[in-house]
N, C-alpha and C positions, 0 to 999 in steps of 0.2 A: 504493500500500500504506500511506499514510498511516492511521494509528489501529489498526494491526494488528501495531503490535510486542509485543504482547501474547501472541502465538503461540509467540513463542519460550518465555521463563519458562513459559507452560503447558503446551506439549505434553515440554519438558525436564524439565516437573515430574510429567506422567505416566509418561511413560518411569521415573524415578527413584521414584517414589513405588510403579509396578508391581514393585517389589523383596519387595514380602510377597508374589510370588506364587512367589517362589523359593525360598523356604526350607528346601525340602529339599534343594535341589540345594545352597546356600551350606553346609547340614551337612553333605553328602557331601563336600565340597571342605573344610571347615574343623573340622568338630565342631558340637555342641551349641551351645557359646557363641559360634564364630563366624559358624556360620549367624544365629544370635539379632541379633549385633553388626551383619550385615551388614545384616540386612534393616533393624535400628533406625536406621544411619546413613544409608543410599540413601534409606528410606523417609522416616523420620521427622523427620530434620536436614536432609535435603535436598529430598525431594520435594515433602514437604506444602506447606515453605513457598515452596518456586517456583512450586508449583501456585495459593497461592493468592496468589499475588504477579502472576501470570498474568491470577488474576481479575478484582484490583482496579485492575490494567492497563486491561483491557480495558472493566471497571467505567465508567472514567474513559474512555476513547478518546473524540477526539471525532470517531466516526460516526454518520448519520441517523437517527433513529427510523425504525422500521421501519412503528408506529403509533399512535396514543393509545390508552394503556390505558383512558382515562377513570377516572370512580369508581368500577365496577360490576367494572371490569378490575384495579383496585388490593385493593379487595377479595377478589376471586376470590385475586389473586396471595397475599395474606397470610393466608388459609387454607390456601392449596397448603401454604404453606412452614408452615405451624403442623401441617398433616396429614404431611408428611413430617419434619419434626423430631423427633416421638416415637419411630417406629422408630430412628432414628440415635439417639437419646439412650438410647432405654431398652437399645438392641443395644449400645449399649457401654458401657454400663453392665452388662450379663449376660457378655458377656465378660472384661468385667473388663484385667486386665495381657495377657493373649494379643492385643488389639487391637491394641496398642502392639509386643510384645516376641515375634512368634508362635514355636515353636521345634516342634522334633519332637516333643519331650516332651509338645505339651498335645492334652489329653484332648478328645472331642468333647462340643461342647456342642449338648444334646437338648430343653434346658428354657424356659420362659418362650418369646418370639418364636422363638427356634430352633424349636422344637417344631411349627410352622405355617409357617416360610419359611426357606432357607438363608442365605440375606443379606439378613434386614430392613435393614442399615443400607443397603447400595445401593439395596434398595427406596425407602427414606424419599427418597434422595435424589432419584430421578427427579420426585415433584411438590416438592420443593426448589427442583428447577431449572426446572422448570415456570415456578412462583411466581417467581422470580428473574428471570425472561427478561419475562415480565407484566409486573414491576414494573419493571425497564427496557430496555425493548423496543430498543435502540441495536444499528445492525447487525453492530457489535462484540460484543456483551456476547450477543447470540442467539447468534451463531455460536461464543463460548467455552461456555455452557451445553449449548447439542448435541455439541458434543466433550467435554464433562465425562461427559453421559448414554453418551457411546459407549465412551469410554474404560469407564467403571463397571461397564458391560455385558461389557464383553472382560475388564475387570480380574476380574469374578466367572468368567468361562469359566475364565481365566487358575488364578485361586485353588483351581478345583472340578480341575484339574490335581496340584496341589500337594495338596491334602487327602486327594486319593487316595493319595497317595505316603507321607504322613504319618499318616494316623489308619485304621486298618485296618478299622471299622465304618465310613466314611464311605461306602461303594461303597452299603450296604441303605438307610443315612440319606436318599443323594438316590433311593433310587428309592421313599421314602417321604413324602418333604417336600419341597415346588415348593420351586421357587425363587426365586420375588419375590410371587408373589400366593397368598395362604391358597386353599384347598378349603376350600369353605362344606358342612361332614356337617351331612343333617338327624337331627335327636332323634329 
C-alpha cells in the first residue's frame, strides 16, 4: 500500500465535505443558522481542505505511471481542464454566498448555467478530472480523480435529496433541466 496514504485525507474529506448535502436535516436539528454553521464547518473548514490535501497527496505519491501522456496527451489534458473550469467558475460565481453558506432560506437559482444544467459546477469538474489524471497519469493520482468523479456524482444524487427538502419548486426545476449535460433545442 505504499503511495496510497492518500486515501485516507481524501475519502475523510469527502465524507466531511458531503455535509452541504445535509442541510436541511442540520436545520431540523439546529435552526437556520445552525444548519448554515454546520454545513460551513464539516464542509468548508474541514472537508474541502482534506479533500484537497488528499489530492496533493496523492498528486505526489510515488506510484507508476500508468502511461505517457506525451504532447498531444498534455494538450488534450489542458483543454479538458480549461473546458471544465468555466462551468465551476462561472456556477459559483451565479450562486454567489449559497455555494459556500447553503441554508433553507435560499431561493432557487433558475438563471444563467442553472437554466441548462443543475450542477454545472460538478459538470465542469468531471473533464477537470479528466485533464488532471492526463496530465499525471500516476496510478495514485488516477485512482484519486475517479473517486473524486464518483464521489461528485453521489454528492449531486446526494444534494438533489436535500433541494427537494429545501426549495419547494425544485421537484418541476429537475424535471425541466438535466443534470450535467445541456438539451441542444433547435431554433
Amino acid at each position: 500500500m505504499k503511495g496510497y496514504g492518500f486515501l485516507l485525507p481524501l475519502l475523510a474529506g469527502f465524507a466531511l465535505a458531503g455535509a452541504s448535502a445535509f442541510t436541511a436535516a442540520w436545520s431540523r436539528r439546529w435552526g437556520v443558522r445552525g444548519g448554515q454553521r454546520a454545513t460551513a464547518v464539516l464542509r468548508n473548514l474541514l472537508g474541502i481542505p482534506l479533500y484537497f490535501a488528499g489530492l496533493v497527496l496523492a498528486w505526489l505519491a510515488p506510484t507508476p505511471a500508468l502511461f505517457e501522456p506525451g504532447r498531444a496527451g498534455t494538450i488534450a489534458a489542458w483543454a479538458l481542464i480549461a473546458l471544465g473550469a468555466v462551468p465551476i467558475v462561472l456556477g459559483h460565481l451565479q450562486l454567489g454566498w449559497r455555494t459556500h453558506m447553503p441554508s433553507v432560506q435560499d431561493s432557487l437559482m433558475r438563471d444563467g448555467l442553472y437554466a441548462r444544467v443543475r450542477h454545472p459546477i460538478y459538470a465542469g469538474a468531471l473533464p477537470v478530472f479528466a485533464g488532471l489524471a492526463l496530465l499525471r497519469p500516476s496510478a495514485a493520482f488516477v485512482l484519486a480523480c475517479t473517486l473524486s468523479l464518483a464521489f461528485f456524482l453521489l454528492q449531486a444524487c446526494l444534494e438533489e435529496i436535500d433541494l427537494l427538502q429545501r426549495m419547494p419548486g425544485y421537484r418541476e426545476y429537475r424535471r425541466e433541466v438535466p443534470a450535467f449535460l445541456p438539451r441542444w433545442r433547435r431554433p
